[in-house]
Backbone bond lengths (Angstrom), bond angles and torsions (degrees), N, CA, C in turn:
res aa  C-N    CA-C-N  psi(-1)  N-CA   C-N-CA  omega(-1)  CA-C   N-CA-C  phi
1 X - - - 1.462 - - 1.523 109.32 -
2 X 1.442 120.20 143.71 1.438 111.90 -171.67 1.435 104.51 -118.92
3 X 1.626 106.17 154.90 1.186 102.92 -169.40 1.671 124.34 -58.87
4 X 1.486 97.98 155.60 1.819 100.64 -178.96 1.998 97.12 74.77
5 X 1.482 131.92 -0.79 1.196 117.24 166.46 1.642 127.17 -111.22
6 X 1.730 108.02 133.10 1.180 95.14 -163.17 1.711 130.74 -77.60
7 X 1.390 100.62 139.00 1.501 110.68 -170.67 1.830 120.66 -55.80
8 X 1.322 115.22 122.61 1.033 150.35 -161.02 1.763 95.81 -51.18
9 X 1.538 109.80 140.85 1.788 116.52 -167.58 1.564 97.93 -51.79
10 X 1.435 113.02 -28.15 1.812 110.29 -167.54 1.557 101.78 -74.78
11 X 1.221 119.49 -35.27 1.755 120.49 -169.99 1.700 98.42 -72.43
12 X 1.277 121.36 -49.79 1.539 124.00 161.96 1.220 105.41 -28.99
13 X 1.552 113.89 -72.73 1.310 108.66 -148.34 1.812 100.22 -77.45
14 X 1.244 124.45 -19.17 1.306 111.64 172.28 1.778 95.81 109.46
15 X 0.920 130.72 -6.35 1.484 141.53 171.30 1.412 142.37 -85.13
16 X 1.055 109.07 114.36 1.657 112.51 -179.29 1.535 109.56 -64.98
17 X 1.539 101.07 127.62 1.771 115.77 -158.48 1.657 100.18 -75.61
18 X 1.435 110.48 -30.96 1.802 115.74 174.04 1.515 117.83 -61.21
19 X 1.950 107.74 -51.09 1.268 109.11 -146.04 2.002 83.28 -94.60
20 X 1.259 99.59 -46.84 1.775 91.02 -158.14 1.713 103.48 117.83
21 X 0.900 112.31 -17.76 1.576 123.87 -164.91 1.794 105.38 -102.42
22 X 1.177 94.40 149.86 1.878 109.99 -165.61 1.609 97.36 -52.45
23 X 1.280 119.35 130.13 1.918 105.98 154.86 1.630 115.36 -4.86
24 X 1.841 99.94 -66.42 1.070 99.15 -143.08 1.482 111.04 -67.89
25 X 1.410 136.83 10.94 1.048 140.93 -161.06 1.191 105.36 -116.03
26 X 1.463 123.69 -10.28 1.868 123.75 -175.34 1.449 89.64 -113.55
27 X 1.059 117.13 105.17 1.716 136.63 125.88 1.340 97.40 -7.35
28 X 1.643 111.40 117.12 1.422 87.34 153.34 1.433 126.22 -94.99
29 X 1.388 106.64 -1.71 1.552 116.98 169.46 1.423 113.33 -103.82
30 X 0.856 112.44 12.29 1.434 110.35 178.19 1.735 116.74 -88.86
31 X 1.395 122.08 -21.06 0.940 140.24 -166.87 1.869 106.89 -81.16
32 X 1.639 111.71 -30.11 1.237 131.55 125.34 1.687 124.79 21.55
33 X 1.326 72.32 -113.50 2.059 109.68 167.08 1.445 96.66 -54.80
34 X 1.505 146.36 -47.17 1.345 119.36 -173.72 1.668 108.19 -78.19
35 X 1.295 109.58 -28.81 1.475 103.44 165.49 1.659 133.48 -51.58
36 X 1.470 96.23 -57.88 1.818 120.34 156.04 1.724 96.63 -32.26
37 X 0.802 115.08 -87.61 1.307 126.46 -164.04 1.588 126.33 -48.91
38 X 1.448 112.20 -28.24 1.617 129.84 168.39 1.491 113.36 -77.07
39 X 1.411 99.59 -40.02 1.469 107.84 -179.71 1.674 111.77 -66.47
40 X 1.743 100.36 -35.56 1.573 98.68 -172.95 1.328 122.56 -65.15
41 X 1.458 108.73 -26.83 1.659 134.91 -172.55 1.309 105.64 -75.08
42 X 1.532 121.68 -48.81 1.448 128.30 170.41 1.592 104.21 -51.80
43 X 1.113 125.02 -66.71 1.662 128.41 179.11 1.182 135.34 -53.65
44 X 1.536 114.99 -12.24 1.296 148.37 160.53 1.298 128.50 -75.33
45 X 1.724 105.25 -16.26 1.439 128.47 -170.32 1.552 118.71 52.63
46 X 1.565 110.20 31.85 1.488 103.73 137.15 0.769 133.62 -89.28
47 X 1.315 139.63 45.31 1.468 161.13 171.72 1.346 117.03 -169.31
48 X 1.489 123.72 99.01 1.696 118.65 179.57 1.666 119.35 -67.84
49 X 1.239 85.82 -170.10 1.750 95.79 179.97 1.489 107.84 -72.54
50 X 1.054 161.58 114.36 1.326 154.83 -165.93 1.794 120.46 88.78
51 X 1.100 113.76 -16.66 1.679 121.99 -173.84 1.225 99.59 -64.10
52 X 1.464 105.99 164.43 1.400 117.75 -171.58 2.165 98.31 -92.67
53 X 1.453 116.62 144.71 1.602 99.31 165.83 1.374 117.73 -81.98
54 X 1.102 134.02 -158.30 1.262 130.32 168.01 1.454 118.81 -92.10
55 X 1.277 145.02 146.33 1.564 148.56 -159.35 1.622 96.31 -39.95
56 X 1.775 129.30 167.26 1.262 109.70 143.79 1.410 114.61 -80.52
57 X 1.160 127.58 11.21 1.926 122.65 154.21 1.378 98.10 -61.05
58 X 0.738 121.52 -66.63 1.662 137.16 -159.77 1.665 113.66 -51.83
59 X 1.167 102.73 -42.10 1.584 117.42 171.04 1.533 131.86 -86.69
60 X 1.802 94.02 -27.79 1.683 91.84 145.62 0.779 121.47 -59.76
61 X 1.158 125.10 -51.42 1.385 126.92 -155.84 1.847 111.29 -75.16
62 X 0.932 104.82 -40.75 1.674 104.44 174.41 1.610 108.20 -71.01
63 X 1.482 141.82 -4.63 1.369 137.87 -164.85 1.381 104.33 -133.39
64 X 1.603 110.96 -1.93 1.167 96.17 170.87 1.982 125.48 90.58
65 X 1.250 109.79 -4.02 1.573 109.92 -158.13 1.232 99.11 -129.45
66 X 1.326 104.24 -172.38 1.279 126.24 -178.64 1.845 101.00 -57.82
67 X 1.773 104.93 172.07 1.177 109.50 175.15 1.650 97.98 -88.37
68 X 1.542 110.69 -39.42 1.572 112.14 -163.81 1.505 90.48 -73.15
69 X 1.327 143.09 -28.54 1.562 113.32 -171.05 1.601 113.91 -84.24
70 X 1.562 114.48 -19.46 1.408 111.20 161.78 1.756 113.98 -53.78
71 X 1.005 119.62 -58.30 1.715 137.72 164.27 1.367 97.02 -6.93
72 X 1.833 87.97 -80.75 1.386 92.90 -169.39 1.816 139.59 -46.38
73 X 1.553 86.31 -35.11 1.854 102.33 171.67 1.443 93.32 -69.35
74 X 1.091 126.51 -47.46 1.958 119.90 -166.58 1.367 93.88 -62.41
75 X 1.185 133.85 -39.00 1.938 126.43 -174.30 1.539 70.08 -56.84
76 X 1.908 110.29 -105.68 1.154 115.69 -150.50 2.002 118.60 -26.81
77 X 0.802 156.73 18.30 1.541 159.98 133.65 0.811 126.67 -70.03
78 X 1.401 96.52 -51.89 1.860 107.98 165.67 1.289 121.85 -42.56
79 X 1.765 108.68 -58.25 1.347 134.73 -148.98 1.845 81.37 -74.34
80 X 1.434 125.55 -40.04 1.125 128.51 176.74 1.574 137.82 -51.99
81 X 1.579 85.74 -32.65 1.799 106.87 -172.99 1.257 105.19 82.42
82 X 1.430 119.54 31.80 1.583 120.60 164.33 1.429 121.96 -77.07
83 X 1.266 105.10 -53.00 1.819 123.16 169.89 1.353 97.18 -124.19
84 X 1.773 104.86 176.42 1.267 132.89 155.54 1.284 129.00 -126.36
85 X 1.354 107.41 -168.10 1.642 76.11 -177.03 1.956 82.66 -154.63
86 X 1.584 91.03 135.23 1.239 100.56 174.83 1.597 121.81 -93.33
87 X 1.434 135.03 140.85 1.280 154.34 163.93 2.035 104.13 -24.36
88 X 1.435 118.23 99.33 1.429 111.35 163.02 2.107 111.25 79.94
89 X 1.888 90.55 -12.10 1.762 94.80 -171.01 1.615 95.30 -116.55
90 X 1.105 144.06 5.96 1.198 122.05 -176.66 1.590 134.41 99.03
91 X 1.691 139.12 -150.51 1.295 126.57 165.09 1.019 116.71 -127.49
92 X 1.062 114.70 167.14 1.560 120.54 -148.03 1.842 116.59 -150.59
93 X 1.059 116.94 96.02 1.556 124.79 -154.51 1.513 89.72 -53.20
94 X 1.700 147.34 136.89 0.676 143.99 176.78 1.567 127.85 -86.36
95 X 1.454 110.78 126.95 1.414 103.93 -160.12 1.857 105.90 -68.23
96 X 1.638 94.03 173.64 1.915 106.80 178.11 1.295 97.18 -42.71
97 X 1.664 130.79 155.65 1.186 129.95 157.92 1.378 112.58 -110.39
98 X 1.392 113.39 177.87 1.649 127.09 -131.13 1.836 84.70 -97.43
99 X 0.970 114.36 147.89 1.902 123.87 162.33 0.817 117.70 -109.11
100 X 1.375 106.18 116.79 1.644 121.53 -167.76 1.737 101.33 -122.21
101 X 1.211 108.44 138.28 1.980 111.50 -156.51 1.824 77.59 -132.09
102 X 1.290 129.36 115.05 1.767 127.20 -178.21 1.253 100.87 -105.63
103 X 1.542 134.28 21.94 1.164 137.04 129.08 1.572 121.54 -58.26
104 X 1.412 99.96 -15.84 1.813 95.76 -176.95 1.149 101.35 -102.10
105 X 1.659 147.33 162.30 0.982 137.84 136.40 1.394 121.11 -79.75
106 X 1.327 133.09 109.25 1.198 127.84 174.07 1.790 104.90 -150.89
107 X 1.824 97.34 142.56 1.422 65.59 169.11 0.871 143.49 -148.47
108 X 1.503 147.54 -138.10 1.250 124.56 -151.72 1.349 121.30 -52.32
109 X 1.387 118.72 -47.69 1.626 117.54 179.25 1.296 115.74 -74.86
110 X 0.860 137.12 -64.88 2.187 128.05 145.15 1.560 102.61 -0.09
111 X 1.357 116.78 -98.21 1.926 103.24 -157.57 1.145 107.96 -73.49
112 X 1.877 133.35 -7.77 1.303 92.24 153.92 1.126 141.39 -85.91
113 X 1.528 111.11 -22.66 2.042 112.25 -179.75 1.660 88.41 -71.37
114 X 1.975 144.07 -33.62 1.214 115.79 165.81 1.118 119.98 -36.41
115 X 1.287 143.27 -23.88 1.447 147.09 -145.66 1.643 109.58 -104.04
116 X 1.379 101.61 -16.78 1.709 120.79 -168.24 1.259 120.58 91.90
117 X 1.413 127.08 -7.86 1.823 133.04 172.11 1.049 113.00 -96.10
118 X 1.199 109.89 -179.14 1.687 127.58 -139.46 1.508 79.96 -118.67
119 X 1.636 120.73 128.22 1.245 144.25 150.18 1.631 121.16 -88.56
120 X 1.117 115.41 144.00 1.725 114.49 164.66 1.624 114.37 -164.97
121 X 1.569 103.15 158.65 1.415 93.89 -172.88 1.600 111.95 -140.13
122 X 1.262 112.13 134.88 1.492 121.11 -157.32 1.777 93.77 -114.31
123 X 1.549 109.30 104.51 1.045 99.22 176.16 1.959 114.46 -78.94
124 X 0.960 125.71 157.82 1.404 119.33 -161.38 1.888 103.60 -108.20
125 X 1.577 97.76 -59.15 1.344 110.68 -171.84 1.286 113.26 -133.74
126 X 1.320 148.76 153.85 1.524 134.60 -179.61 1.948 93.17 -165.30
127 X 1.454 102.01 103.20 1.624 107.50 -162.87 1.907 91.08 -137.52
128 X 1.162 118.50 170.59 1.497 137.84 -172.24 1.698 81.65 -115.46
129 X 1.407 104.69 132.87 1.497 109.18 161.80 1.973 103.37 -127.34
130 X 1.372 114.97 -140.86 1.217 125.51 -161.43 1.534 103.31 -146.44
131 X 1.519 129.80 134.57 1.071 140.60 -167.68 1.372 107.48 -68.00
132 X 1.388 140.57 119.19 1.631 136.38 -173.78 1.548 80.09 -98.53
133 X 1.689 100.34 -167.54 1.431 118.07 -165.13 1.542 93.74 -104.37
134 X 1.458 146.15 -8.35 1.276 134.50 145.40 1.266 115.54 -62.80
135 X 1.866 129.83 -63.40 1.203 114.55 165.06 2.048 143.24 -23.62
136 X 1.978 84.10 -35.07 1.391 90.17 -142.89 2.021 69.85 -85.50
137 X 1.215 140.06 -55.97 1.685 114.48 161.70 1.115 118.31 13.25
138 X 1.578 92.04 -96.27 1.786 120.47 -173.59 1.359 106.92 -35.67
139 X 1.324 121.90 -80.10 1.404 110.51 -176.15 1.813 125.97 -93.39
140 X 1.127 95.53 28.73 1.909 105.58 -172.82 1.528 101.62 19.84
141 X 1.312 86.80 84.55 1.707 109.93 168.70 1.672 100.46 -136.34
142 X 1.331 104.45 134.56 1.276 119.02 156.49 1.771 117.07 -35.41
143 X 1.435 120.20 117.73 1.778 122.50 171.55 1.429 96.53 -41.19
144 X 1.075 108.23 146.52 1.476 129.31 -167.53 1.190 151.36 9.79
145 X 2.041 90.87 54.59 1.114 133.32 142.19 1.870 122.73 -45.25
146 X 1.317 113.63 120.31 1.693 110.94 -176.79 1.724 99.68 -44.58
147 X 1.529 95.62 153.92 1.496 98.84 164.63 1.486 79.43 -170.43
148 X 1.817 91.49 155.90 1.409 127.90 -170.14 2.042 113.58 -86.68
149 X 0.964 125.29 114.11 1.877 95.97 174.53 1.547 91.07 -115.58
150 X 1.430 103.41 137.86 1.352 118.51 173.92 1.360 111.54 -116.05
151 X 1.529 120.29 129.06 1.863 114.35 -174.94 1.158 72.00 -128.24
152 X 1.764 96.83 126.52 1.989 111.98 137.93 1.324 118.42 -141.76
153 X 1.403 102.03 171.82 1.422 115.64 -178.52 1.818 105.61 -96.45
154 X 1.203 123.65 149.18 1.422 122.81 171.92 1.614 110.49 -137.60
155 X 0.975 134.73 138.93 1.046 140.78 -148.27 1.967 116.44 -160.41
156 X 1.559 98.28 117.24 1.495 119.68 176.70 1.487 103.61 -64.99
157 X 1.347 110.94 127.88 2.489 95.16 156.27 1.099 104.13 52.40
158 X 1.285 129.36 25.58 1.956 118.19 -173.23 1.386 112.74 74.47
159 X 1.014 132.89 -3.10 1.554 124.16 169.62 1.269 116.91 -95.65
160 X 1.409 104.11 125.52 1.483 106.87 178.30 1.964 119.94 -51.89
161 X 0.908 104.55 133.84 2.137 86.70 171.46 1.597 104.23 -138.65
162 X 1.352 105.71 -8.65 1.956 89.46 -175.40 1.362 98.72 -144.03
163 X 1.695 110.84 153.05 1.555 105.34 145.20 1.179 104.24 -159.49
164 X 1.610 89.91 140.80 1.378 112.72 -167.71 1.555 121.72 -105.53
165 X 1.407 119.48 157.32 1.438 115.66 -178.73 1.232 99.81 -133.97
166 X 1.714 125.95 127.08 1.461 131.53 -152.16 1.737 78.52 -129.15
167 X 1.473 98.54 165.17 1.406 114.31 179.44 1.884 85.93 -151.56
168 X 1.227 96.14 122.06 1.366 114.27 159.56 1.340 139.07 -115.07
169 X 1.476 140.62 140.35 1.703 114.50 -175.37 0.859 119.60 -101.10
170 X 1.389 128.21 107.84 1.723 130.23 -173.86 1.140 121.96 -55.00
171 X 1.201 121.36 -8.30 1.790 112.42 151.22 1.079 116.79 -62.96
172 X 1.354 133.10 -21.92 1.404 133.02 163.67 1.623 123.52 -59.67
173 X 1.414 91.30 -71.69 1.746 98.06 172.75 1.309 96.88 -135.55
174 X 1.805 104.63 110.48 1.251 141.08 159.38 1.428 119.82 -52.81
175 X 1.284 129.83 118.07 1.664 120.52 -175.05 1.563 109.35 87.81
176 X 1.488 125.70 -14.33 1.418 115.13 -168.87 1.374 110.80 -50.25
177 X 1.733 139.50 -28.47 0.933 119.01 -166.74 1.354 116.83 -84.45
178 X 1.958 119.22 9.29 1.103 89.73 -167.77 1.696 104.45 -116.18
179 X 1.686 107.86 22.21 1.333 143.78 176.42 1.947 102.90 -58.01
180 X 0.846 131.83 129.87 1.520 121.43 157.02 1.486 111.93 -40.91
181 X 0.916 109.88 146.70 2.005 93.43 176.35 1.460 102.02 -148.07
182 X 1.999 124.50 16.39 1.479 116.98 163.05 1.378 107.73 -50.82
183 X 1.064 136.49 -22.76 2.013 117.39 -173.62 1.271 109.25 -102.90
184 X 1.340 121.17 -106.05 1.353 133.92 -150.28 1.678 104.07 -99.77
185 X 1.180 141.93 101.29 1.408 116.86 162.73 0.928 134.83 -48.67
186 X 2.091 111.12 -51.56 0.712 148.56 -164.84 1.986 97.92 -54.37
187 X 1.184 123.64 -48.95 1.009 126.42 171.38 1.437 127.12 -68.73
188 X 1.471 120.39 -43.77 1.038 116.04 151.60 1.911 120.22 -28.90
189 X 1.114 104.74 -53.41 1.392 118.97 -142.87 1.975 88.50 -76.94
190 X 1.650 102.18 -26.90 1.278 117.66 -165.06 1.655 98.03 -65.91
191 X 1.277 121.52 -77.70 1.545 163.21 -165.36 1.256 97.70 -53.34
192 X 1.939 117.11 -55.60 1.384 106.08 -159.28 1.757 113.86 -92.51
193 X 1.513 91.41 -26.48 1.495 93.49 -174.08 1.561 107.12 -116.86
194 X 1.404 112.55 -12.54 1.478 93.86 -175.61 1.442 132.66 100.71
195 X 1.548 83.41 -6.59 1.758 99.92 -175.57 1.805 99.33 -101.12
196 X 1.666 95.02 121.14 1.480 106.40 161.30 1.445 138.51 -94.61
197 X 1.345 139.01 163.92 1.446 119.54 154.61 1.331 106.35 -121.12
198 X 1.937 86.33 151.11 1.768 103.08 -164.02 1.546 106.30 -110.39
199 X 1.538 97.87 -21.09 1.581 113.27 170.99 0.963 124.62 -149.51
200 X 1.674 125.12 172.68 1.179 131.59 -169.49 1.275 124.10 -150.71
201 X 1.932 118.63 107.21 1.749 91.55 -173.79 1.493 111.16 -98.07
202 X 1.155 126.99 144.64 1.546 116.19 -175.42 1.511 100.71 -126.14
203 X 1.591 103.50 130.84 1.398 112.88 177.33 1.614 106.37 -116.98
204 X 1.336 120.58 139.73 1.647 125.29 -148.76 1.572 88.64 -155.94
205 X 1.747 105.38 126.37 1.270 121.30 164.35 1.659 102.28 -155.38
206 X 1.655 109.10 156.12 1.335 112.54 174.48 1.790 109.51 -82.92
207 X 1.598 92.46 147.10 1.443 102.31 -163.05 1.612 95.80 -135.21
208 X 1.914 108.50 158.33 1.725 98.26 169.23 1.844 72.20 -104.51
209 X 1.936 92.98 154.49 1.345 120.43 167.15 1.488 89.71 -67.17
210 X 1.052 101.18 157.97 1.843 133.74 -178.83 1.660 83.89 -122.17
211 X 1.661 99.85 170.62 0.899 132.34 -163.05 1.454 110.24 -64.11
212 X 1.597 125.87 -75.02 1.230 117.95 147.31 1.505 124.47 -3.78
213 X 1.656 124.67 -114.45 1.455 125.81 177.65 1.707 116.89 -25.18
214 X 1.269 102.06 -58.01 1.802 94.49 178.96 1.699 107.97 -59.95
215 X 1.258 131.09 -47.73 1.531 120.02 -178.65 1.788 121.15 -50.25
216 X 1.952 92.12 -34.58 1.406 108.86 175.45 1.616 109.46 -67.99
217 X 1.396 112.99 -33.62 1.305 127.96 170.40 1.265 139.24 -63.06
218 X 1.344 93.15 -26.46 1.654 129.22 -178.77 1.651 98.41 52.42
219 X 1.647 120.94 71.60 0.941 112.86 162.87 1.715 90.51 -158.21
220 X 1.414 108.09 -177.64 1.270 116.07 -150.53 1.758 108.86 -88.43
221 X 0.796 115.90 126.57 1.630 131.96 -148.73 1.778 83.63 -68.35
222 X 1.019 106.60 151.08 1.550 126.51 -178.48 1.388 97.59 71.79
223 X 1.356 134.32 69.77 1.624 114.82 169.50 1.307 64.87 -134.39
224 X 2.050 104.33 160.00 0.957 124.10 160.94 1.485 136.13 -62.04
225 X 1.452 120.07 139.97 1.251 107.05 -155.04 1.985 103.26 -150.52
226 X 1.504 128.28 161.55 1.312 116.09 -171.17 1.804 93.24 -97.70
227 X 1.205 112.16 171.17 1.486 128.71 -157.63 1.432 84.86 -131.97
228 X 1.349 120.65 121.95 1.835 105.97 165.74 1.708 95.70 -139.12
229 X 1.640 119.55 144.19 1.101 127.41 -164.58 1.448 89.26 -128.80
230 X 1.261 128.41 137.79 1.608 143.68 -175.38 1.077 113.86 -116.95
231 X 1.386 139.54 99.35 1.321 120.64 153.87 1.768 122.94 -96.47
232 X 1.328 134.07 100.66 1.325 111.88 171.77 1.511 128.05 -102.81
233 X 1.234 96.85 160.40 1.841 107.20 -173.65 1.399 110.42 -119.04
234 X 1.473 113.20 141.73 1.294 114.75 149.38 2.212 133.32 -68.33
235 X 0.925 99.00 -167.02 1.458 93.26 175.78 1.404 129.81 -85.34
236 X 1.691 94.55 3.42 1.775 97.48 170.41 1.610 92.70 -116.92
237 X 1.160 146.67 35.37 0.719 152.21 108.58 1.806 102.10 118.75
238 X 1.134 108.37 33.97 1.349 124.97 -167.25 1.817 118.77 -117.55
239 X 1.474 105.05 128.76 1.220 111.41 -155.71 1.937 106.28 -58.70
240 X 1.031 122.29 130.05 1.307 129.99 148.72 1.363 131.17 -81.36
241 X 1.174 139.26 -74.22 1.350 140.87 130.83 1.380 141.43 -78.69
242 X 1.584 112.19 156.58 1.641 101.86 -176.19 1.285 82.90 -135.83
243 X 1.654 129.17 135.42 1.302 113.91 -168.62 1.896 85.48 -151.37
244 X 1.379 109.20 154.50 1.296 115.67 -174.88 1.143 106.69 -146.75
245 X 1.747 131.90 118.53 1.078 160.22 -106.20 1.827 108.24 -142.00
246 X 1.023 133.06 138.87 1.258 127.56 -175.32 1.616 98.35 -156.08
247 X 1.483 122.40 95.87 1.325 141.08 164.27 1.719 128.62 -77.84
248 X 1.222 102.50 114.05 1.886 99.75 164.80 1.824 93.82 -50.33
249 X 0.955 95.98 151.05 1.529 114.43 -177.38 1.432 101.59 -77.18
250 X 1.555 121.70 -40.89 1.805 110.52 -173.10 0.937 103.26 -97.79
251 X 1.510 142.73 44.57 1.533 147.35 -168.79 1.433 77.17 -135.27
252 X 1.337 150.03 24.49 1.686 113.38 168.01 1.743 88.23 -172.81
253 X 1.464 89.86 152.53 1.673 97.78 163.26 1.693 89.31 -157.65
254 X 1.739 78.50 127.81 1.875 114.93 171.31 1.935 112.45 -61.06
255 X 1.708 101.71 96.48 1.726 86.78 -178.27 1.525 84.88 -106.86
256 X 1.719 119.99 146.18 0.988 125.57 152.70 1.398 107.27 -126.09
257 X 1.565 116.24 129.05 1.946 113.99 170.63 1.549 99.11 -119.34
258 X 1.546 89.10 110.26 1.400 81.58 166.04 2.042 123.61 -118.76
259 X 1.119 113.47 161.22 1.774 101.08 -176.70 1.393 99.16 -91.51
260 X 1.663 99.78 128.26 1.782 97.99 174.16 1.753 100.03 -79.29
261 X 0.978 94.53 146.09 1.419 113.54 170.05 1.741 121.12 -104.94
């Protein structure tokens, strides 16, 4: 709460907004030690990469505390990329995440089944829009020039981790939207029309999911999350896709090796 702003009906009433239970009964460090302690069990491998944890009944009850200060350690894990937590099913220790190096071009379905996991792709929306004056930049196209927007979901082992929003220019590839497009675009785009990419600039910052992406995500809106911005080119140096990326944060780790020279 910041200064000069007024304190929230739960601080009035003296109540923790998670548990239901008076302040004075949630530790605020206590919530701590149940974290310490979940995490240790996970690392110990009583709990695998994907397993379900036990209820938070179940974990009160073995630690002794409140229900809201278990909560609270289950946020903090989350907030960690320790577990997740699924919709109506419970938590779920979160499996290794995928290594993605954006010096390579490869893509999404390539390095992850390279990796040994299960890739898939849920296309969401696939509509013809109209060139705005940011688009018409990006790909120096005349304002309201056709363009393609493609939203999907892609997903490791059944867990959702990204979704992306691609912009394509249908003067390029005519009909693409009415192509299947669960796998590879990139191949599509290769095979059907002929259009390659020779490069790629990728711009990457940490972001909280908004409401949108996390619902698409099915996780709880404001968790931290990666931001990835795509631009690719062909070999005359002309944009093919512009695609914008929205990552669970423990679904990926950034490897770059590069040789100093």
């Amino acid at each position: 709460m910041t200064q000069g702003e007024p304190p929230s009906i739960f601080v009035l009433a003296g109540i923790d907004r998670w548990s239901g239970r008076p302040m004075q009964q949630l530790d605020s460090h206590q919530y701590l030690g149940v974290r310490d302690d979940i995490a240790a069990r996970i690392a110990a491998g009583e709990f695998k990469p994907g397993e379900r944890l036990p209820s938070e009944r179940q974990l009160q009850a073995g630690g002794g505390v409140a229900r809201g200060t278990v909560r609270e350690a289950l946020f903090q894990l989350e907030a960690e990329g320790v577990i997740y937590r699924k919709d109506r099913s419970g938590w779920y220790v979160s499996p290794p995440p995928v290594v993605y190096d954006p010096t390579r071009w490869e893509g999404f379905m390539s390095y992850v089944e390279a990796q040994g996991r299960r890739p898939e792709t849920e296309t969401l929306s696939k509509v013809e829009i109209v060139c705005d004056g940011m688009l018409a930049q990006i790909f120096s196209r005349p304002v309201g020039a056709p363009m393609y927007w493609i939203r999907r979901r892609r997903l490791i082992d059944g867990r959702a981790v990204l979704i992306e929003s691609i912009i394509v220019d249908a003067a390029r590839a005519p009909g693409l939207i009415e192509h299947d497009l669960n796998g590879s675009l990139t191949s599509v785009l290769k095979t059907v029309y002929g259009v390659g990419v020779a490069r790629n600039k990728v711009d990457m910052r940490p972001c909280a999911l908004t409401r949108d992406e996390a619902e698409a995500l099915r996780v709880k809106s404001g968790l931290p999350g990666l931001s990835l911005v795509r631009t690719c080119y062909d070999a005359q140096g002309h944009v093919v896709e512009f695609d914008r990326e929205y990552w669970r944060h423990d679904a990926l780790t950034v490897s770059v090796d590069i040789r100093v020279r």
